[in-house]
C-alpha positions as CSV (number, residue, x, y, z in Angstrom):
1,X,84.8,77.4,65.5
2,X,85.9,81.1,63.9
3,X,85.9,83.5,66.0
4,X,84.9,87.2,64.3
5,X,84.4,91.0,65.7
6,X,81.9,92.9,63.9
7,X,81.8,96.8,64.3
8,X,78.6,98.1,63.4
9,X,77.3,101.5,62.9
10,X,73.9,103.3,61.8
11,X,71.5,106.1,62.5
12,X,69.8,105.3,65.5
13,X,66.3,103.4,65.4
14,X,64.3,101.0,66.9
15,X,65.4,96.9,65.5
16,X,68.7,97.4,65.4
17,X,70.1,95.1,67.6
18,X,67.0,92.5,66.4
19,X,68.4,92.5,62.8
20,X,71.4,92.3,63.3
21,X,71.2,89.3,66.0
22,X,68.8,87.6,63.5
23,X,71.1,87.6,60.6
24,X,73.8,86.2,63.0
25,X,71.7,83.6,64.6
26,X,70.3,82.6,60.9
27,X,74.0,81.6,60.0
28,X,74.5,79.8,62.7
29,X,76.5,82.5,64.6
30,X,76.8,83.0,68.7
31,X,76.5,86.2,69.9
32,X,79.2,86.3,72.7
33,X,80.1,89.6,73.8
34,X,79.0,92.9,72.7
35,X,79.3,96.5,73.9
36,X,76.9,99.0,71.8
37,X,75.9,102.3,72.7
38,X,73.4,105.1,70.9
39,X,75.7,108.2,70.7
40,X,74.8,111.5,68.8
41,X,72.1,110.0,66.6
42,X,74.4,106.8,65.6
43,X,74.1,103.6,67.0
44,X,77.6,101.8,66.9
45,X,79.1,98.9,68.4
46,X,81.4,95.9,68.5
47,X,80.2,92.5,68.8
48,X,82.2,89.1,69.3
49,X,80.5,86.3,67.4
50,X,81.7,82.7,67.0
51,X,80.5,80.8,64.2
52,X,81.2,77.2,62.9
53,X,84.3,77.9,60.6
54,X,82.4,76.3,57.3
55,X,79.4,78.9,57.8
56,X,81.5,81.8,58.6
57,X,81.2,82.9,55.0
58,X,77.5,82.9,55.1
59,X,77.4,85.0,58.6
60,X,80.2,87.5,56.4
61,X,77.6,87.8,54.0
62,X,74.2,87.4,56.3
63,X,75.7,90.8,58.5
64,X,77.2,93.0,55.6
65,X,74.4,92.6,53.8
66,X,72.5,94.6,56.5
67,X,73.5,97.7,54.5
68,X,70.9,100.4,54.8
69,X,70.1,99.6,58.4
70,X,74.0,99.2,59.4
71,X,77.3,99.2,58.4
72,X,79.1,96.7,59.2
73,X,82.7,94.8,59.3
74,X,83.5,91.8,60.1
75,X,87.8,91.3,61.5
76,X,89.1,87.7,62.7
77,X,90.0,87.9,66.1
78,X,93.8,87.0,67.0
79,X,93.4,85.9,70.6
80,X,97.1,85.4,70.9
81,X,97.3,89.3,71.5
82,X,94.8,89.5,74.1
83,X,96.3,90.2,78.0
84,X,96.9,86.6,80.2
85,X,96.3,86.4,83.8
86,X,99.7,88.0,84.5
87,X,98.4,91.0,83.7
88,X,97.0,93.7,86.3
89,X,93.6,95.1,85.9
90,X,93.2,99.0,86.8
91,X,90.5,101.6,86.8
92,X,91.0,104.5,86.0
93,X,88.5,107.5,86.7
94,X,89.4,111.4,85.8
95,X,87.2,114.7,86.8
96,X,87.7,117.7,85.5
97,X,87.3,121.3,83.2
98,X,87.0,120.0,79.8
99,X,89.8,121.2,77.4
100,X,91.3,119.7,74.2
101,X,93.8,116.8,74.9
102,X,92.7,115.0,78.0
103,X,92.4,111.6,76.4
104,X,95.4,111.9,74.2
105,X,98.0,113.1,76.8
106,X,96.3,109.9,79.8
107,X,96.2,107.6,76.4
108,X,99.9,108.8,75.6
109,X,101.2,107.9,78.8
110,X,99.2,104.5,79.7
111,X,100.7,103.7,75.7
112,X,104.1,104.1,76.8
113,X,104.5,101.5,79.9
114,X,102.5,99.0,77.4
115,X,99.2,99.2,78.7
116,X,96.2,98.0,76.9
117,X,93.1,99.9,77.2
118,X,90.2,97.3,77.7
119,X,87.1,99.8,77.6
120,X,86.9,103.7,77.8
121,X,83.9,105.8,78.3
122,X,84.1,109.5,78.5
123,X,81.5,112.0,78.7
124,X,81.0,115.9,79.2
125,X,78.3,117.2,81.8
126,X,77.4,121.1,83.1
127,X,79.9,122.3,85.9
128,X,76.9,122.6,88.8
129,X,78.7,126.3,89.7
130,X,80.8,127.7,87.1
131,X,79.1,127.2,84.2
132,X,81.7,125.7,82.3
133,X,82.0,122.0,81.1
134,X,83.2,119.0,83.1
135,X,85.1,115.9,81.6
136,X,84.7,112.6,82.9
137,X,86.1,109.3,81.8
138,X,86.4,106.1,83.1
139,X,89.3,103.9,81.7
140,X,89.3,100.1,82.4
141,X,93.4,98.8,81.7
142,X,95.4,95.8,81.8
143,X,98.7,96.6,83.2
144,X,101.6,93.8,81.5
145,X,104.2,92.2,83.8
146,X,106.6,94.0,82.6
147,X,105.8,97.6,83.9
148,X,105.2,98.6,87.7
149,X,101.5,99.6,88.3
150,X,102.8,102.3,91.1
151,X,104.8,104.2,88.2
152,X,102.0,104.6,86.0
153,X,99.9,105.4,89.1
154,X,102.4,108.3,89.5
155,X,102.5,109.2,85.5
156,X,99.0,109.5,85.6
157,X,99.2,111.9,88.7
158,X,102.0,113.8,87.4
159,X,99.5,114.3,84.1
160,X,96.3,114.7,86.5
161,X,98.3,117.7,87.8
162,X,99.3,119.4,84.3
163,X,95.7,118.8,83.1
164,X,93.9,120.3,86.4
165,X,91.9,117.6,86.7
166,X,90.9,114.7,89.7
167,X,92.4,111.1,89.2
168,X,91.4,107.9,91.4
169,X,93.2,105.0,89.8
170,X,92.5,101.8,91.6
171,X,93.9,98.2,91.4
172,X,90.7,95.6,90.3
């Protein structure tokens, strides 16, 4: 079996997902995992497919020749870089004013112990009373072996304090 990771992306509309699933199951694909989300009049995604290795060519072809509907490419996976079981899961959720920078100064930090980031979501929403904007994210993270999840429990909260805004990291 080859294992592949398609990232797709179109304008948003209704058979989507159906045409691209067809094309995949045509070539004899497997639709494994997937995480795809409408966002801002684009529909984009990552999906993990695993296809008998001598008709990966034809699901290649089959799924980037989708153009028009979606864009889409098609990377090999290297499972030999994913996290093992020594690794420690957190979440990580943040609350607070929106300003320019949140993600890159949390994403700076969780880079420099090694973490891997395994899903981010982040959203803005109304403040209820000031009027402003709130930032929210929630951050899903493998922690490796060889860092201490307590000191980047404490990065984070130094950061959280810099930034103004609420952090709850817990272990999974």
């Amino acid at each position: 079996m080859r294992n592949l990771v398609l990232s797709v992306i179109g304008d948003d509309r209704p058979g989507l997902v159906s045409a691209l699933s067809e094309a995949i199951a045509r070539s004899g694909g497997n639709w494994e995992r997937s995480q795809l989300a409408q966002l801002a009049g684009k529909f984009a995604g990552i999906v993990a497919v695993a296809v008998p290795a001598e008709r990966a060519e034809g699901l290649i072809t089959a799924v980037t020749g989708l153009d028009g509907l979606l864009e889409v490419q098609v990377h090999s996976v290297d499972s030999a870089a994913a996290p093992t079981a020594e690794w420690t899961a957190l979440t990580i959720d943040v609350l607070g004013n929106d300003r320019p920078g949140i993600v890159q100064e949390l994403s700076t930090a969780l880079s420099r112990s090694g973490v891997s980031i395994e899903k981010l979501t982040t959203g803005t929403r109304q403040a209820p009373m000031a009027g402003g904007m709130l930032f929210e994210a929630q951050l899903h993270v493998m922690v490796p072996p060889t860092a201490e999840a307590a000191t980047i429990r404490a990065d984070l909260e130094k950061i959280a304090e810099e930034l103004l805004v609420d952090l709850d990291v817990d272990e999974v």
